[in-house]
N, C-alpha and C positions, 0 to 999 in steps of 0.2 A: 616303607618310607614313612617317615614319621612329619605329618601333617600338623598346622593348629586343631585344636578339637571344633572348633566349630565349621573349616573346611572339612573336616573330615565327615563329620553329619551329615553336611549337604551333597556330599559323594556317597556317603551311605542312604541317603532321602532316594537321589537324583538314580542310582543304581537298580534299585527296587521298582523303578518304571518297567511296563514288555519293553524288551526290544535294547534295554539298555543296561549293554556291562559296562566291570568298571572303569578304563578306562574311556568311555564313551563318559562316563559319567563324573569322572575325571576332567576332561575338557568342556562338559557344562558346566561344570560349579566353577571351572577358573575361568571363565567367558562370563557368567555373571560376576563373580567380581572385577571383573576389567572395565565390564560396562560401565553404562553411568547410571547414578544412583536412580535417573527416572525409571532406566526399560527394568531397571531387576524391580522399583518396587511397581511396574507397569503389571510384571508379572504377576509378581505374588499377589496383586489383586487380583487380577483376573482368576486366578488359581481361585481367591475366598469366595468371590462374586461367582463364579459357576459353580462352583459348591453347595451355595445359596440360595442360588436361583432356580437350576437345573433339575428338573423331576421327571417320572414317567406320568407321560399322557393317562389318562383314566380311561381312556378307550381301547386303543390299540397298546401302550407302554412302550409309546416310543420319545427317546427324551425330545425334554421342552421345557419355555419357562412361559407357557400359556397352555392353559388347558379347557377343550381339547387341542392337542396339535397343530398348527398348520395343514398337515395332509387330513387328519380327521374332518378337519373344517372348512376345505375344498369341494366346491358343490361339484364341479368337476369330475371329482371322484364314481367311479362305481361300487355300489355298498355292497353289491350283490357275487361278489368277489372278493375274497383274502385270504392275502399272501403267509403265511406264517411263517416266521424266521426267529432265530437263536438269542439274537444279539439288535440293538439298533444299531449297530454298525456296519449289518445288515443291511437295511432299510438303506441307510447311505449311498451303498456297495450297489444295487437297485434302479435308485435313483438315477444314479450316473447314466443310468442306459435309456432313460426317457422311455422307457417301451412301455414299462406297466403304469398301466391309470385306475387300478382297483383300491382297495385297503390294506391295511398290515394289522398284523397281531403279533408283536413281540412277546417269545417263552420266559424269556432271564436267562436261557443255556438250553441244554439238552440234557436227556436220562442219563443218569453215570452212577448206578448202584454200588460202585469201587469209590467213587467220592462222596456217596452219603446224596446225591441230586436224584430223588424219586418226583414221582409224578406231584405232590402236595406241594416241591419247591418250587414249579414251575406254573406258569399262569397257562394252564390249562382248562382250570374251572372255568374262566373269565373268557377262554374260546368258544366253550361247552355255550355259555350263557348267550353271544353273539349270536351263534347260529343258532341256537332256537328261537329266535325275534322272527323269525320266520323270513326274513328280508336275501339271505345268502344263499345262492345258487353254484359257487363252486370255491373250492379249500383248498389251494396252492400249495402242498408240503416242500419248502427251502431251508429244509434246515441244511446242515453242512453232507459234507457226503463222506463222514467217515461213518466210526462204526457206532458212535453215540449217536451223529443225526441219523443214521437209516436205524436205529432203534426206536429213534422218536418219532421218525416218520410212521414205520409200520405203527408204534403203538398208537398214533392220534389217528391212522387210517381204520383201524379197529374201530376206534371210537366212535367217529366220525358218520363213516359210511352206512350203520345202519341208521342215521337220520335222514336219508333221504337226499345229502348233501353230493354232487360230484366232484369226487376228491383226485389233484391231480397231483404230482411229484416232476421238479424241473426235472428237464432229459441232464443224458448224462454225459453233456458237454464240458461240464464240469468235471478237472480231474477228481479221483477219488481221493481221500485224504489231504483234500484242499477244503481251506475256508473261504466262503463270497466274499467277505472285504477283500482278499487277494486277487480276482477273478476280472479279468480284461471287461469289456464293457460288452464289443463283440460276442465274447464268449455267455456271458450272463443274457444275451435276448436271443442266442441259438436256442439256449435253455429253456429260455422263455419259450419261443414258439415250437420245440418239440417237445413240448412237457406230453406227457400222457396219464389218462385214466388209471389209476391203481385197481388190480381186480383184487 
């Protein structure tokens, strides 16, 4: 179907989001132009402004537009505890369950030596360097539970474990081959409380 070129960009923009084909992406771009001129340019600020604004925390890398974090920065917090997960979206996914009151350490992803993501792409160093402050008494491994997070998991438990640290891994309430942002809230504080010791 032959489109003006500039709908057609914004269904090609709008397409290239997860989650949206194209006609999903199709009915955004003709729902912004129907709208009125405020919410589309309400948008595309917002779009510039978190662009802008939005960084990873220098602690954990969990996004923010103050640094450190809000949960970094909650005295509330247990320091002597953290959670390690893939994604902030993670962290989110988490959240929602109220159960944990420790820290996070955002990787960027997980090992995927098929896509070029070794151990130097992911903020690893930057866990390494946490728990040697001497302050952490136990290492949450939450990465996802396919075959890239339990690669990551075992390889940060390697690491990890002979510092002295006790390193736990959520139970596996969680389906295999599922990611925590998908994950009932329920299901993610089963996890939480059957986690266990990695030997």
């Amino acid at each position: 179907m032959l489109y003006p070129r500039p709908f057609s960009q914004l269904i090609a923009c709008l397409s290239r989001l997860p989650g949206i084909g194209p006609k999903t992406a199709q009915r955004l771009a003709l729902h912004l132009l129907q709208a009125p001129q405020g919410e589309a340019e309400a948008l595309a600020k917002a779009i510039l402004e978190a662009r802008q604004k939005v960084f990873a925390c220098s602690l954990c890398g969990n996004l923010t537009d103050q640094d450190p974090c809000l949960l970094c920065r909650d005295p509330e917090r247990d320091r002597g505890v953290i959670c390690v997960v893939e994604t902030a979206r993670d962290i989110w996914a988490l959240e929602r369950t109220g159960y944990y009151k420790g820290s996070y350490h955002v990787l960027g992803g997980a090992l995927s030596p098929a896509e070029g993501v070794g151990p130097e792409e992911l903020r690893i160093k930057e866990l390494l360097e946490r728990i040697r402050e001497g302050r952490v008494r136990e290492v949450i491994l939450a990465t996802d539970a396919d075959v890239e997070g339990e690669a990551t998991a075992f390889y940060l438990f390697r690491l990890i474990k002979p510092m002295g640290v006790k390193v736990t891994r959520l139970a596996y309430g969680i389906p295999v081959g599922s990611n925590l942002e998908y994950t009932d809230e329920v299901t993610l504080t089963r996890a939480f409380t059957g986690r266990q010791e990695m030997e």
